[in-house]
C-alpha positions as CSV (number, residue, x, y, z in Angstrom):
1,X,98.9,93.8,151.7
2,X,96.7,91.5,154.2
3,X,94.1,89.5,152.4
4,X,91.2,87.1,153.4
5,X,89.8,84.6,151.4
6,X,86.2,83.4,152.2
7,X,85.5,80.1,150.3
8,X,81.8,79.0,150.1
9,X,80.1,75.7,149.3
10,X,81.2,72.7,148.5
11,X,84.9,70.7,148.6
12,X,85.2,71.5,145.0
13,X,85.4,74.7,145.2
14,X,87.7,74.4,147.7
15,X,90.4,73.1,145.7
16,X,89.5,76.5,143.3
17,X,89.9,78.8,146.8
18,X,92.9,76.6,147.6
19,X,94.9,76.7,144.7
20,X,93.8,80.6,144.2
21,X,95.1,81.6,148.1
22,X,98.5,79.4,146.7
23,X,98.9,82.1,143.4
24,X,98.2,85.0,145.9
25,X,101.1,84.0,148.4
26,X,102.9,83.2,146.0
27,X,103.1,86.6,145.1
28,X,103.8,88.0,149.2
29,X,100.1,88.8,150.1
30,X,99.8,88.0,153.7
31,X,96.8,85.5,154.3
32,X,94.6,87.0,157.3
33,X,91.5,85.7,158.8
34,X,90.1,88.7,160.3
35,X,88.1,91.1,158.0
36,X,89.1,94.4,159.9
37,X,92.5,93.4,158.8
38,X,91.9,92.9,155.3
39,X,93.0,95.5,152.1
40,X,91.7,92.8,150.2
41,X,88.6,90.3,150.5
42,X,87.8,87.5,148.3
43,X,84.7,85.7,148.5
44,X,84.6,82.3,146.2
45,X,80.9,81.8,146.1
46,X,78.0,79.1,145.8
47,X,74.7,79.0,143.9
48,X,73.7,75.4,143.3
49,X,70.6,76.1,145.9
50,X,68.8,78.8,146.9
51,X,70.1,78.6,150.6
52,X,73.9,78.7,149.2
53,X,72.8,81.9,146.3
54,X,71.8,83.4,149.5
55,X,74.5,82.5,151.8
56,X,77.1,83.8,148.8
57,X,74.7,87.2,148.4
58,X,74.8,87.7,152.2
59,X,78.5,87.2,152.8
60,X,79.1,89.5,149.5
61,X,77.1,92.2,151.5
62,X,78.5,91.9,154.8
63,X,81.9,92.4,153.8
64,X,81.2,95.2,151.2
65,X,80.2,97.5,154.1
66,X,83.9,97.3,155.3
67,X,84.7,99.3,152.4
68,X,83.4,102.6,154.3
69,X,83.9,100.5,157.9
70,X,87.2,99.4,157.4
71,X,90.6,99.5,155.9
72,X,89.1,97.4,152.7
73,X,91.0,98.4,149.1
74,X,89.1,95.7,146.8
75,X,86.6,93.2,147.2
76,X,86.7,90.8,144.3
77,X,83.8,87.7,143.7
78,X,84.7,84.7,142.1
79,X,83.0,81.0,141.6
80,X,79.1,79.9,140.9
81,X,77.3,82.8,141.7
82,X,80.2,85.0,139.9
83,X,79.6,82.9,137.0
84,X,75.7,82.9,137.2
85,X,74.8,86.2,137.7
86,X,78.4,88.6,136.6
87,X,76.5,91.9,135.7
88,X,73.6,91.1,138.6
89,X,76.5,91.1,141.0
90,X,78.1,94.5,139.9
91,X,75.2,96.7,139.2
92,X,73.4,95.9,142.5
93,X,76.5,95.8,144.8
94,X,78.9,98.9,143.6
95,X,81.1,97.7,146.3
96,X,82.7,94.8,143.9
97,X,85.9,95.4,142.5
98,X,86.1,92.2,140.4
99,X,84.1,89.3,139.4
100,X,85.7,86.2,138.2
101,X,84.2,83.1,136.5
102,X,84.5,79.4,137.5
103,X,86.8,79.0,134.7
104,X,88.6,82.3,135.5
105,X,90.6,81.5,138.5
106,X,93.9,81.3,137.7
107,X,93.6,85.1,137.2
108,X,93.1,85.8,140.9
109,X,96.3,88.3,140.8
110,X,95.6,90.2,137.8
111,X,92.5,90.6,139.4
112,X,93.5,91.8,142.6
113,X,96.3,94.0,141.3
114,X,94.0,96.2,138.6
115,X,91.1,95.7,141.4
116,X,93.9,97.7,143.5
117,X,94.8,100.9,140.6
118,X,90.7,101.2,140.6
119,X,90.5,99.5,137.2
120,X,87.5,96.7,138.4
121,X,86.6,94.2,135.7
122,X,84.7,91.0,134.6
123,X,87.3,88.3,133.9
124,X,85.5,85.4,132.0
125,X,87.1,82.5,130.3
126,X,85.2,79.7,128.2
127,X,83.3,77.6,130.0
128,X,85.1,74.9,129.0
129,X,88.3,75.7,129.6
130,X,90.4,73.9,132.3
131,X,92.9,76.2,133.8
132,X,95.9,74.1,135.0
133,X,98.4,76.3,137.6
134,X,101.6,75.3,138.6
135,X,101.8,76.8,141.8
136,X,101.4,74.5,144.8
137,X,97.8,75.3,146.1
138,X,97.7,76.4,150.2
139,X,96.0,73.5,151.8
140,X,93.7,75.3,154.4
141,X,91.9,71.6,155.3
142,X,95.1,71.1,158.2
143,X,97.4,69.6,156.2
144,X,96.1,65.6,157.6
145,X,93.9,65.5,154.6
146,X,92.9,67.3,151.1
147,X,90.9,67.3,148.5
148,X,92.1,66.1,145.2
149,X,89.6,67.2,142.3
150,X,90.3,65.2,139.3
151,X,87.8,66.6,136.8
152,X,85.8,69.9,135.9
153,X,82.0,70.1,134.9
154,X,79.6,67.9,134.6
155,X,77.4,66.2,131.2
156,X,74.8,64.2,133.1
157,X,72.3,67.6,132.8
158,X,69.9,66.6,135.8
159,X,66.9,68.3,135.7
160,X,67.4,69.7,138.6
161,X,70.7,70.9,138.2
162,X,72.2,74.0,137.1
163,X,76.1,72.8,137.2
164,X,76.8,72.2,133.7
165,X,76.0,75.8,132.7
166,X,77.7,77.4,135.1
167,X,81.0,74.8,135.2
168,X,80.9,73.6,131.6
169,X,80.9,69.7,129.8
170,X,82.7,67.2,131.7
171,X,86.8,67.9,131.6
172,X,89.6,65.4,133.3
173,X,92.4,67.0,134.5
174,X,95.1,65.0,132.6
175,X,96.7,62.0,134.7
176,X,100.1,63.2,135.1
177,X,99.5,66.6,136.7
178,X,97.1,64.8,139.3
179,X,99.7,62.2,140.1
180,X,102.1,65.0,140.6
181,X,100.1,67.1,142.8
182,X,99.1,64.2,144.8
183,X,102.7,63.9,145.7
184,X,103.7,67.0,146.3
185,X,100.4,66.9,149.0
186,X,102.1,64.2,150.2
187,X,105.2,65.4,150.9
188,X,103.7,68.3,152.3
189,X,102.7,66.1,155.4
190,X,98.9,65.2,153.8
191,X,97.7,61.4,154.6
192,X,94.4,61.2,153.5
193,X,93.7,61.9,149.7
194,X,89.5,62.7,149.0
195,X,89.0,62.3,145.2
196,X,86.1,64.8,144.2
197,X,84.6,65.9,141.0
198,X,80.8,67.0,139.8
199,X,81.3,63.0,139.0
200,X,84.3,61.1,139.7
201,X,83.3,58.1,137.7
202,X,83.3,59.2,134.2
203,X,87.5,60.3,135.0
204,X,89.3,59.6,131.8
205,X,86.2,59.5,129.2
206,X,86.7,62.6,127.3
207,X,91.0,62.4,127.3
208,X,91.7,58.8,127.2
209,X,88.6,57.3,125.7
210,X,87.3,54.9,128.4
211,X,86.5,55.2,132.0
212,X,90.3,55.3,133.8
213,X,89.5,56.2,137.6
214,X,90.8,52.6,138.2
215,X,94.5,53.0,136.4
216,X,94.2,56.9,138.3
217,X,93.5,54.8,141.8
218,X,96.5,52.4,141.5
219,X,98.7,54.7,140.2
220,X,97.7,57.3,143.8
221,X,98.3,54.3,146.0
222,X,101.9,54.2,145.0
223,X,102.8,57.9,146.6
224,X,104.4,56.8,149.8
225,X,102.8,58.6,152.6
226,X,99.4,58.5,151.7
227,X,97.8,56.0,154.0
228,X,93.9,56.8,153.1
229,X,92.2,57.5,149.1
230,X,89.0,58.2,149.2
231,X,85.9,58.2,146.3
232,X,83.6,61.2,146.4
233,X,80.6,61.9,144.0
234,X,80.5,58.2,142.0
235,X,77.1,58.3,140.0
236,X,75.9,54.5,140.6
237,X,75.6,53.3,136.6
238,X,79.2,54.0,136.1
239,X,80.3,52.0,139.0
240,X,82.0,48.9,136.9
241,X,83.3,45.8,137.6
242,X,87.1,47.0,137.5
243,X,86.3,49.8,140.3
244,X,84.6,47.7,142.8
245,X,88.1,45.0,142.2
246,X,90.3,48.3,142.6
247,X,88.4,49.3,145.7
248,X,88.8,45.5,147.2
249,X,92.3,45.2,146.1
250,X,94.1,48.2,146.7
251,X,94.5,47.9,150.7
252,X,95.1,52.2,151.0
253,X,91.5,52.9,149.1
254,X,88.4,53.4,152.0
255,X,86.1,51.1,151.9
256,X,83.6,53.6,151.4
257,X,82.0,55.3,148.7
258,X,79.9,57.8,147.7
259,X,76.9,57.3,145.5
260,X,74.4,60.3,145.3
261,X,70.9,58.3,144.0
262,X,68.6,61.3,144.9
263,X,65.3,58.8,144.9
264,X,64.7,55.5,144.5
265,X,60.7,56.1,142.5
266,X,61.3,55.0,139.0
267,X,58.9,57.6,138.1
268,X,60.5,60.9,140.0
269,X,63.9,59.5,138.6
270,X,62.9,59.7,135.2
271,X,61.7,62.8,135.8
272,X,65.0,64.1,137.6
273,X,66.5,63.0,134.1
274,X,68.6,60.4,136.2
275,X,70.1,57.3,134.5
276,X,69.2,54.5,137.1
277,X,65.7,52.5,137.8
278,X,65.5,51.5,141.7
279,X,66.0,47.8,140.3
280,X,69.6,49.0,138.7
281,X,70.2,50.4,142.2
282,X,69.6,47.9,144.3
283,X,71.2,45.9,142.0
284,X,74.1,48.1,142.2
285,X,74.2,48.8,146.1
286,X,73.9,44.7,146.0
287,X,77.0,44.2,144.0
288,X,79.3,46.4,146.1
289,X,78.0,44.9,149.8
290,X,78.3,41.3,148.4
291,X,82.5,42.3,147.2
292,X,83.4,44.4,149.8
293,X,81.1,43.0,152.9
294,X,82.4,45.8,155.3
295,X,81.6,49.0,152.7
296,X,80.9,52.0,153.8
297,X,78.1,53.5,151.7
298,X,77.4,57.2,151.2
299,X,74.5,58.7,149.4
300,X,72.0,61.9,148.7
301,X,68.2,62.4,148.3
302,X,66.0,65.1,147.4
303,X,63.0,65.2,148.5
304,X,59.6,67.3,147.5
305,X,60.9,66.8,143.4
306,X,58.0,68.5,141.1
307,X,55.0,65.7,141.1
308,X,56.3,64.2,143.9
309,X,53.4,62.1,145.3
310,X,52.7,60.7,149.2
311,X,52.9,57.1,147.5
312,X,56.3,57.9,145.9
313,X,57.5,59.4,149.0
314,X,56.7,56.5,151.1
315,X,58.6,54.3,148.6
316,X,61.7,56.1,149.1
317,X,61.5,55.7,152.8
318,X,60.9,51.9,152.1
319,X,64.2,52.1,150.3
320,X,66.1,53.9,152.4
321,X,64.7,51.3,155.2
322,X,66.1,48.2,153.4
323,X,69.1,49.3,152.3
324,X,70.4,50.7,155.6
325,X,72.5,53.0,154.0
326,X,75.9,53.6,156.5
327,X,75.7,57.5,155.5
328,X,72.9,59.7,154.2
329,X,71.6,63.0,153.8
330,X,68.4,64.9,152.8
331,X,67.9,68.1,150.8
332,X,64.9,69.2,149.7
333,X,64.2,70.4,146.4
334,X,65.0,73.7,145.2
335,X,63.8,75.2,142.6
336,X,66.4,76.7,140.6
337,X,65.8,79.3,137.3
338,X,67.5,77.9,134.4
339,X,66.8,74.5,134.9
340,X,63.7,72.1,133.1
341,X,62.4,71.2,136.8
342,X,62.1,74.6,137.4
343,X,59.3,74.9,134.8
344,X,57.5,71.8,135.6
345,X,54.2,71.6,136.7
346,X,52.9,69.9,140.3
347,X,55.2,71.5,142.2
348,X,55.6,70.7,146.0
349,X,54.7,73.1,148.8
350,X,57.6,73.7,151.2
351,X,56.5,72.9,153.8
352,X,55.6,69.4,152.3
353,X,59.4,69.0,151.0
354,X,60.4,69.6,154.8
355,X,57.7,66.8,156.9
356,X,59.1,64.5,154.3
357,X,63.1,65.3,154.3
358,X,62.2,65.4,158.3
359,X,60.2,61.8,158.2
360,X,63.5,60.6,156.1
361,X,66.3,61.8,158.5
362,X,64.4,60.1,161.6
363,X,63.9,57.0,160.2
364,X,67.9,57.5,158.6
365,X,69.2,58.5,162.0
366,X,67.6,55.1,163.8
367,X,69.5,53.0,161.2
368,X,72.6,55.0,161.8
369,X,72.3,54.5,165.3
370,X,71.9,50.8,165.4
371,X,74.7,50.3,163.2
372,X,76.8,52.3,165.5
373,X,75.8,50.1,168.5
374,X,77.2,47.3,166.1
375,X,80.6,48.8,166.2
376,X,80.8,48.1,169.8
377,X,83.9,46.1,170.5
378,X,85.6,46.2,167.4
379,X,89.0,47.5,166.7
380,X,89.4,50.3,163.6
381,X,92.2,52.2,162.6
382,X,91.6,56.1,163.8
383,X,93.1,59.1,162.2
384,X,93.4,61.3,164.5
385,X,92.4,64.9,164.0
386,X,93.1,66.7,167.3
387,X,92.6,66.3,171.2
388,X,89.5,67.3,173.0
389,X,90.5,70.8,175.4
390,X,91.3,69.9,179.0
391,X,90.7,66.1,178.3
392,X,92.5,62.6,177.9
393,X,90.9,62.3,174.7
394,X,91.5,62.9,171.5
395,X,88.9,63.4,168.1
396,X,89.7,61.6,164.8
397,X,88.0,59.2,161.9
398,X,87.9,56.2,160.9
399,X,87.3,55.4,157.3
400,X,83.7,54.9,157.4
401,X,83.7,58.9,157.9
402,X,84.1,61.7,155.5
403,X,85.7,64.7,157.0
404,X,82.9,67.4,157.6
405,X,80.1,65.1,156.6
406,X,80.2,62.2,158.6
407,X,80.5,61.2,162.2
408,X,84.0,61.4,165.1
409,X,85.3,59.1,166.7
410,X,86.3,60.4,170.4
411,X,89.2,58.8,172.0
412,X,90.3,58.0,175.3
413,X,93.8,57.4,176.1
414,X,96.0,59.1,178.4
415,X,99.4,58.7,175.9
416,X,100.1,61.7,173.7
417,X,99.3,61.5,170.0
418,X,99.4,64.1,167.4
419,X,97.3,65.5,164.9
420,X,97.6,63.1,161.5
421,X,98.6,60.0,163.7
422,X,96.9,56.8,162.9
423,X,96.0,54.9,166.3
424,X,94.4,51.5,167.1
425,X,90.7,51.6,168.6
426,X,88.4,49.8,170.1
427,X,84.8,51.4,170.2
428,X,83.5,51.0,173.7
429,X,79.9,53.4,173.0
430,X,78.2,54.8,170.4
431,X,76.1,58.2,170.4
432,X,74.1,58.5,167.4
433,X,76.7,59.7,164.2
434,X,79.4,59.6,167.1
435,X,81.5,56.6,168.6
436,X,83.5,56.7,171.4
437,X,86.5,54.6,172.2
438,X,90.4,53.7,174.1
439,X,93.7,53.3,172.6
440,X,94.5,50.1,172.1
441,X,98.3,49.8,173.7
């Protein structure tokens, strides 16, 4: 039976779609990327905005129709939107077999199977459970580099924010089992391990009684043939002295993190129900430039937050102007049911959140390109991710970049390398997010 997976959203959910495409060919379902060719479609699904709710509802509907177009036996819906809206889903699309819940996906073949013999269900664990599965997930990121989440909901309840109720209170996937999936990515030919969770930060708090991402770190950088770690989704006031000396000391961890902030306006991020005051950041964003001088940092804003004023606006841009972040990107806000923001009063007209999430990424995208005209003439280290069709030149990263979020690094050389090869550069031009550079012999 011929299968395709559709996996929405963010890297997270990725690992879910991953280790749920590992139990299904695990059990001899042929993995197809064609629809028309499909008995069986899964769609793992996103609803932490409105444009991913209707991103997930759209794909749902597209590939329902090849239920009477095609050769399509079940279509099953798993992940946030599953979770969120379960009997929405079946009542107003018919076409769905199954619906599964965030916790619920280590059930993906029961739920194909009795999807199958016509007997469509709702499966729905606790919220809080952590489903742990022993088969080895299918790594569908080309095999150079994969996501390793290390923990499972989130207890920071954001105003904004609708995880928590729809992925549960914070959960750390116990130590052991991460150290021995790491290494069995890495001897499936993986290089670069990204650590992701709703918050990577707080890893450890609820099993071992303290914050332990530092003891996880150290104990990752001993799996021989991982050459790259790293740090995804680290909320600034849990960054801690023993991190930032992990970070600096452990030569196989990026210099780079991620910090999503979302503003800098004491005011809005009070409101937000965030845990930082723009003097905690900067002192923060301070403390990590001043131990690891050549950082990479990484971070989020939302802009258009209910009460939102011009004045608080125009302090966000003066942030984002002195601290030059390295990496940053703009949502604006989105009003999601469910969620205290939702209800507040003074909220922002669109087209308001837009001029200012525009106004942010032009003055973002001058910074971004200065500092890339700063690279100039220095050598990195490149992984490289594949070579440029019908060119001497090859695309890869260097660890300043995040795959899929940040910028390439296009390479000119007339030597072969292969995909997952780490190369010597030296940057010769710069083009915006981009750089361009030649092997260095």
């Amino acid at each position: 039976m011929n299968i395709l997976f559709i996996s929405l959203g963010c890297d997270k959910n990725l690992v879910d779609s991953e280790v749920m495409l590992g139990l299904l060919d695990s059990k001899g379902y042929q993995i197809v990327d064609d629809e028309t060719l499909a008995d069986i479609i899964v769609v793992n699904t996103c609803c932490f905005i409105h444009d991913a709710k209707e991103e997930s509802i759209q794909t749902i509907l597209d590939m329902a129709q090849y239920k009477t177009e095609g050769r399509l036996k079940a279509l099953v819906v798993t992940g946030c939107l599953a979770q969120r809206y379960q009997q929405e889903i079946l009542e107003e699309i018919p076409e769905v077999d199954a619906v599964l819940g965030t916790t619920s996906y280590d059930k993906i073949v029961d739920a194909v199977e009795e999807s199958l013999e016509g007997q469509g269900h709702v499966k729905m664990q606790d919220l809080d459970a952590l489903p742990l599965v022993e088969t080895k997930r299918l790594v569908t990121t080309g095999g150079h580099f994969a996501y390793l989440k290390i923990a499972e909901g989130c207890d920071k309840h954001c105003t904004y924010c609708i995880i928590p109720k729809i992925r549960g209170n914070y959960r750390s996937v116990p130590m052991e089992r991460l150290i021995k999936e790491a290494q069995e990515l890495a001897d499936q030919g993986v290089k670069e391990l990204i650590l992701v969770a709703q918050e990577t930060t707080m890893y450890g708090m609820d099993l071992y009684g303290r914050k332990s991402l530092s003891k996880l770190l150290r104990e990752l950088c001993k799996i021989s043939g991982i050459r790259w770690i790293r740090i995804l989704y680290c909320y600034p006031e849990e960054i801690d002295e023993e991190l930032i000396q992990t970070i600096k000391e452990e030569p196989k961890i990026c210099h780079y993190l991620d910090l999503p902030i979302q503003h800098a306006s004491d005011g809005v991020l009070k409101r937000m129900g965030r845990r930082t005051s723009k003097a905690q950041l900067v002192e923060i964003i301070g403390r990590l430039r001043q131990e690891i001088p050549d950082i990479t940092l990484r971070t989020t804003l939302i802009t258009g937050f209910p009460g939102e004023t011009k004045e608080q606006h125009e302090e966000l841009m003066e942030f984002v102007d002195e601290m030059e972040f390295e990496r940053l990107g703009v949502f604006t806000y989105s009003q999601e049911e469910d969620t205290p923001a939702a209800g507040f009063e003074d909220q922002v007209e669109e087209e308001v959140k837009e001029d200012r999430q525009a106004e942010i990424m032009e003055l973002q995208q001058e910074i971004v390109f200065e500092q890339a005209e700063s690279m100039i003439g220095r050598e990195v280290l490149v992984m490289i991710e594949g070579k440029v069709a019908d060119e001497n030149a090859y695309v890869g990263r260097t660890y300043r970049d995040a795959p899929n979020v940040d910028g390439l690094i296009f390479v000119n050389t007339e030597e072969e390398l292969m995909s997952g090869d780490f190369a010597r550069v030296r940057v010769t031009g710069a083009a915006e997010y981009d750089l361009i550079g030649e092997l260095i012999s």
